[in-house]
C-alpha positions in Angstrom: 16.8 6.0 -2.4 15.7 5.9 1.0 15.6 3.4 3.2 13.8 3.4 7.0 14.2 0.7 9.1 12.5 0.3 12.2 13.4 -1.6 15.8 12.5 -1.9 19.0 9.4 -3.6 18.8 8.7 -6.8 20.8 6.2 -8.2 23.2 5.1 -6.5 26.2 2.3 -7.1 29.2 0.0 -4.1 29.8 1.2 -1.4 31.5 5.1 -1.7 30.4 7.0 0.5 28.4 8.7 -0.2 24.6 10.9 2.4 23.0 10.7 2.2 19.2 13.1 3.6 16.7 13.4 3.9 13.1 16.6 5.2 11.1 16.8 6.8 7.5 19.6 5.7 5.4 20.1 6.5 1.7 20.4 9.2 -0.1 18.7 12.3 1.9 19.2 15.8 1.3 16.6 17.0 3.7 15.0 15.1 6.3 11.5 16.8 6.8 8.2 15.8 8.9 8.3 12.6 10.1 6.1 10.0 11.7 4.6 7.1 13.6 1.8 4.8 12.2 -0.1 1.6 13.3 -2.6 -1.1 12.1 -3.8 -3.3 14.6 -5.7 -6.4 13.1 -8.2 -5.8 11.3 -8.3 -2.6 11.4 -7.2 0.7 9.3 -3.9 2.3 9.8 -3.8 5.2 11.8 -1.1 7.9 12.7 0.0 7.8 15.9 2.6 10.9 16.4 4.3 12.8 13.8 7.0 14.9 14.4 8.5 18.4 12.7 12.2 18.7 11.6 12.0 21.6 14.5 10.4 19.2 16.7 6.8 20.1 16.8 4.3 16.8 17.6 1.3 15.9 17.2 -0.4 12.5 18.7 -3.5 10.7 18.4 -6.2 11.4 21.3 -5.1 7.8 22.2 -1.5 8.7 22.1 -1.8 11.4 24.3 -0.2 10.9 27.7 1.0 7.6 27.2 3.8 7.9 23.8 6.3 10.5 23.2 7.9 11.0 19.8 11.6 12.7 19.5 14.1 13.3 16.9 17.9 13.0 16.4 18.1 15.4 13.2 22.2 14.2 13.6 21.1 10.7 13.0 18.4 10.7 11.0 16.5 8.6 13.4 13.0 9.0 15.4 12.0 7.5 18.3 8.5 6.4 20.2 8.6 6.1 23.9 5.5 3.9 24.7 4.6 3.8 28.3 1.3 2.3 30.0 0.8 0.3 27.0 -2.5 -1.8 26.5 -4.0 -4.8 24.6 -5.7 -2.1 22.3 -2.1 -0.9 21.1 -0.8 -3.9 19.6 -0.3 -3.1 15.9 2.2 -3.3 13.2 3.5 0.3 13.9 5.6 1.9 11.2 7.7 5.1 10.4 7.1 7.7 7.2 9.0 10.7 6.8 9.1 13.5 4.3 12.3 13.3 1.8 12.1 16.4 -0.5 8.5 16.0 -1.8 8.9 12.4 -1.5 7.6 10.3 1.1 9.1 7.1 2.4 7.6 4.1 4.5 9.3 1.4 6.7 8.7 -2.5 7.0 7.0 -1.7 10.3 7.6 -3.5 13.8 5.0 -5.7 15.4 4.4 -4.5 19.4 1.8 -7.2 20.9 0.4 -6.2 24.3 -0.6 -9.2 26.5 -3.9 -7.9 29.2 
């Protein structure tokens, strides 16, 4: 099993900065693509950034500019750097990666935006 457990969330006032994380732990072999979701209220979730094991990213038109997404391969662990943040980004945002052929979810982390 794998588990993903994500931190860093919190509440912020628009235009400041949160730095998200989220660790695997369990049982992994090979740690593959992995990724950054929301869902803001009432609405669908969306992917946010997803990163490669060799580090190539991809964001969201809204994403781009604004987030960052990294890797520590060494620590199983990806990160999203959030800057210029705004009342339209607070969500529930949580991490997926790629296990083998399995995919794996976290609990999420709520990030509120204040205007």
């Amino acid at each position: 099993q794998v588990q993903l457990v994500e931190s860093g969330g919190g509440l912020v006032q628009a235009g400041g900065s949160l730095r998200l994380s989220c660790a695997a732990s369990g049982i992994i072999f090979r740690l593959n693509a992995m990724a950054w979701y929301r869902q803001g209220p009432g609405k669908q979730r969306e992917l946010v950034a997803a990163i490669t094991r060799g580090g190539n990213t991809n964001y969201a038109d809204s994403a781009k500019g604004r987030f960052t997404i990294s890797r520590d391969n060494a620590k199983n662990t990806v990160y999203l750097q959030m800057n210029s943040l705004k009342p339209e980004d607070t969500a529930v945002y949580s991490c997926n990666a790629e296990v083998g052929i399995k995919v794996y979810w976290g609990q999420g982390t709520q990030v509120t935006v204040s205007s």
